[in-house]
Each structure stands twice: as C-alpha cells, then as structure tokens.
N, C-alpha and C positions, 0 to 999 in steps of 0.2 A: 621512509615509505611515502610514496607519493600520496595524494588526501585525493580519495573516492569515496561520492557521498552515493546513498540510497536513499529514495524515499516510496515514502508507500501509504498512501493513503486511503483511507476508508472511511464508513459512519462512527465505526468504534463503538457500537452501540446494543450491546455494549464491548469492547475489546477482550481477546477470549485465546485462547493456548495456542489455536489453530493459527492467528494471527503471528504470535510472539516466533512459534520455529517456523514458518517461511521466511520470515525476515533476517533469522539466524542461519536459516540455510542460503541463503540468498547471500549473505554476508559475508560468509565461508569461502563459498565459492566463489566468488565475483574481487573476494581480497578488499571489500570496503571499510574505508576508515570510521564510519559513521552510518546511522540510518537513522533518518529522520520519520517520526509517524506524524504524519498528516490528518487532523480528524478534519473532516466538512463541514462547511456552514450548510449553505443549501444547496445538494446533488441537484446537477439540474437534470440529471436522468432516471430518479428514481424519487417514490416518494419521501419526506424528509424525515428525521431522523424523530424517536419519540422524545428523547431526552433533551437538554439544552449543550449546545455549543460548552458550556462551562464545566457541566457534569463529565460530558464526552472527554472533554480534556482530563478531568482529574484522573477519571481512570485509565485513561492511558499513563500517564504519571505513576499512578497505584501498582502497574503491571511493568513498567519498564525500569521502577527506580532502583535495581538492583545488579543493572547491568550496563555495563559504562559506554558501549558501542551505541547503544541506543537513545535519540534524542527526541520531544517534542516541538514541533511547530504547529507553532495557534495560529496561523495568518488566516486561514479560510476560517476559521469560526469568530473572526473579529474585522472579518467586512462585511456589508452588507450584498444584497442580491445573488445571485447563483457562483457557486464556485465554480470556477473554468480551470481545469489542471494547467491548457495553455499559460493561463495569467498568472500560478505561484512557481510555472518553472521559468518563466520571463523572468518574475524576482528575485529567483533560486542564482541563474543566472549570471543575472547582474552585482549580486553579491559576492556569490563565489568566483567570478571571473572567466573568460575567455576557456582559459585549459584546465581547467580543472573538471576528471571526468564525473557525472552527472547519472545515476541509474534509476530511472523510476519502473517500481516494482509493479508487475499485473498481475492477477489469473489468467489463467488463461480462455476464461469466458469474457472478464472484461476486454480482453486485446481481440478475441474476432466482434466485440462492437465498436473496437477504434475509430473506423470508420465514422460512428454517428456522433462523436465528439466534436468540441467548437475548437476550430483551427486544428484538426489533427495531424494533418500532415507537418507541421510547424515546430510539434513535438520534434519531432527528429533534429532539431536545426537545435535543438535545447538541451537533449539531453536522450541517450540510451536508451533503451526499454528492454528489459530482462522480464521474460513470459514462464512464471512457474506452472508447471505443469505436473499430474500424478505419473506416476513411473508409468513406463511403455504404453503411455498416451499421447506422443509429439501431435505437435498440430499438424495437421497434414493438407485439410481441406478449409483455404482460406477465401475470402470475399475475394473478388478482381480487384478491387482497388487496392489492400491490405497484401495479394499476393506481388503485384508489382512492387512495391517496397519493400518486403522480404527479399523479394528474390536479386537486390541490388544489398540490402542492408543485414543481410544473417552474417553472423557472425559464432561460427562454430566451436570459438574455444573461448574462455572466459579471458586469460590473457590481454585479447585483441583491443577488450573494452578499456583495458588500462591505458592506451595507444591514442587517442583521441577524448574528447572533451563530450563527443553528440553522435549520433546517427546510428548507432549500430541496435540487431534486435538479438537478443539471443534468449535460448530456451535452458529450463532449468527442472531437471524433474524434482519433485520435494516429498516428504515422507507425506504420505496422505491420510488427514487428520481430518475424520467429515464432522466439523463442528462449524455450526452457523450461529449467528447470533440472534435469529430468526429461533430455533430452539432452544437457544438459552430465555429468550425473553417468552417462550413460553412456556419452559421448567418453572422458570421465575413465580409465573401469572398462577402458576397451579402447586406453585411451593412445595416445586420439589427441589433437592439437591444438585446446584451445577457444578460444589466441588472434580475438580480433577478436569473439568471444561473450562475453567476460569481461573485466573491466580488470585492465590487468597487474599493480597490487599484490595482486589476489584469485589470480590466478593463482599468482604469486611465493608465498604463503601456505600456498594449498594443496598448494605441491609441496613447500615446506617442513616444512608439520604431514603429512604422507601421506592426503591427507584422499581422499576418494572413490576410492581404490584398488581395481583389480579383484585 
C-alpha cells in the first residue's frame, strides 16, 4: 500500500475523544497509512496554550498509545517563536519526499480562516488539505480568495488524493462529537467528571501532574 500521511494539529490542550475519531475518520476514508498529531508551540493566531509544550505532548501520548496508525510529532513544541503550519510541512516535506501524498487535517472553521495564515497559499504546493465537516453541512459559502483555490483544487472523491503528493482540497463529513477542550478545562476547573470526554490515560495524567485545576 502506498504510505499516505495525515497530520492534524492542535493545542491538545488538553487532547479529548472528539480529537482521536476525526482523525480515525479521516483515516478510514482518505486510506492513510499514518496520522501524525501535531501539538503547538506558540499558535500564532490564538492565545497560547495553558499547559506546557511537554505536558501537551504527553497527553497526546496518553491517548494515542493504544493504537498503532497514530503517531506523535513534537517539532513545533521544541522550537522556539510562533508555529507556522507552512514551516513543519516544508519539514514534513523534505523528509518524506517529492511523492509521497501529504493530508493535513482542518475543521472546517479553521479552513474558512486559511486565508489569514503565514504563506497559505503555499500550503497547497506541500501538501492536501482534507476539510472535516458535521454531516449535511458542506461548505458552501467561501472567502474569494479561498473560493478561487477550491474551485481549481476540490477534489470529490477520496481516491484522487492517493494520485498526487500536494494541491488537492477535499471535504469529509465526521460523526459530530461537540467536545471542546475549552469545556473540558472547565469541568476540570470545577471538578467535575470529563470521563467519556477524555481517554482514561489523559485523564489518569492530568490528575496526576494537577493540570487544569481550579
């Protein structure tokens, strides 16, 4: 089988169930050999994360060590200044080579801010973009800049993205699972239970290190 990677990165902050099946669905469908989680060092478009680069990693760790499609990359939480997605799929890149195809995972609120990202159009030159989205909600109404590159780069069946290394955008609907980490860390803060929101070695972890304590 040909080697197609995913990656999908976030705060992970903390990494949570809603995380782990988009990434499985995305995986399914798309036929990837691999998915990388990505935690951030510093987003530079939101504020940063509460926990450290180190913690963020473990839990990811904590939640994915159980299933073998799924890998961790620390690169953005062990450089310094703002993580740019342009600059770990440049690395992504350069490592895995020329043909080998490439899928970095969105929401579908991140992808209509593509646009305000450093070098986003660039992205295409590097790698895929698969846009999860909740069932019978496709994107419909996109920015003019972001509508011109769809409407050269959709790619309507998952297939197509095996076919090439870069450029294509395709939509995925996923089971929709409304868990933010934004309400876990305020279960957390008010000590209530995030079981069945969180996997139990994330959980075990953070009640271990006192992480999100009110």
């Amino acid at each position: 089988m040909r080697q197609c990677v995913g990656i999908l990165g976030g705060t992970f902050d903390p990494i949570h169930m809603g995380h782990l099946r988009l990434a499985q669905e995305v995986a399914e469908a798309v036929s990837l050999t691999q998915v990388l989680f990505i935690p951030v060092g510093e987003p530079p478009h939101r504020p940063g994360p509460q926990t450290s680069g180190r913690h963020r990693a473990q839990m990811v760790r904590c939640a994915i060590q159980d299933n073998a499609l799924f890998a961790i990359d620390e690169r953005e939480t062990q450089r310094t200044g703002p993580s740019y997605t342009v600059q770990t799929l440049r690395e992504l890149r350069h490592e895995l080579g020329p043909q080998t195809p490439l899928c970095m995972i969105v929401g579908a609120d991140a992808f209509l801010g593509l646009p305000g990202w450093y070098c986003w159009e660039e992205i295409f030159t590097l790698a895929h973009v698969v846009v999860a989205h909740r069932p019978r909600s496709e994107l419909t109404t996109l920015p003019v800049a972001l509508a011109e590159q769809y409407g050269v780069r959709h790619r309507a069946q998952a297939v197509q993205l095996q076919n090439s290394a870069a450029g294509g955008i395709f939509q995925i609907p996923i089971t929709a699972l409304d868990i933010s980490a934004t309400d876990v860390r305020a279960r957390l803060q008010r000590h209530l239970s995030v079981k069945y929101l969180v996997p139990q070695g994330v959980i075990h972890y953070i009640n271990e290190q006192q992480l999100f304590k009110g």
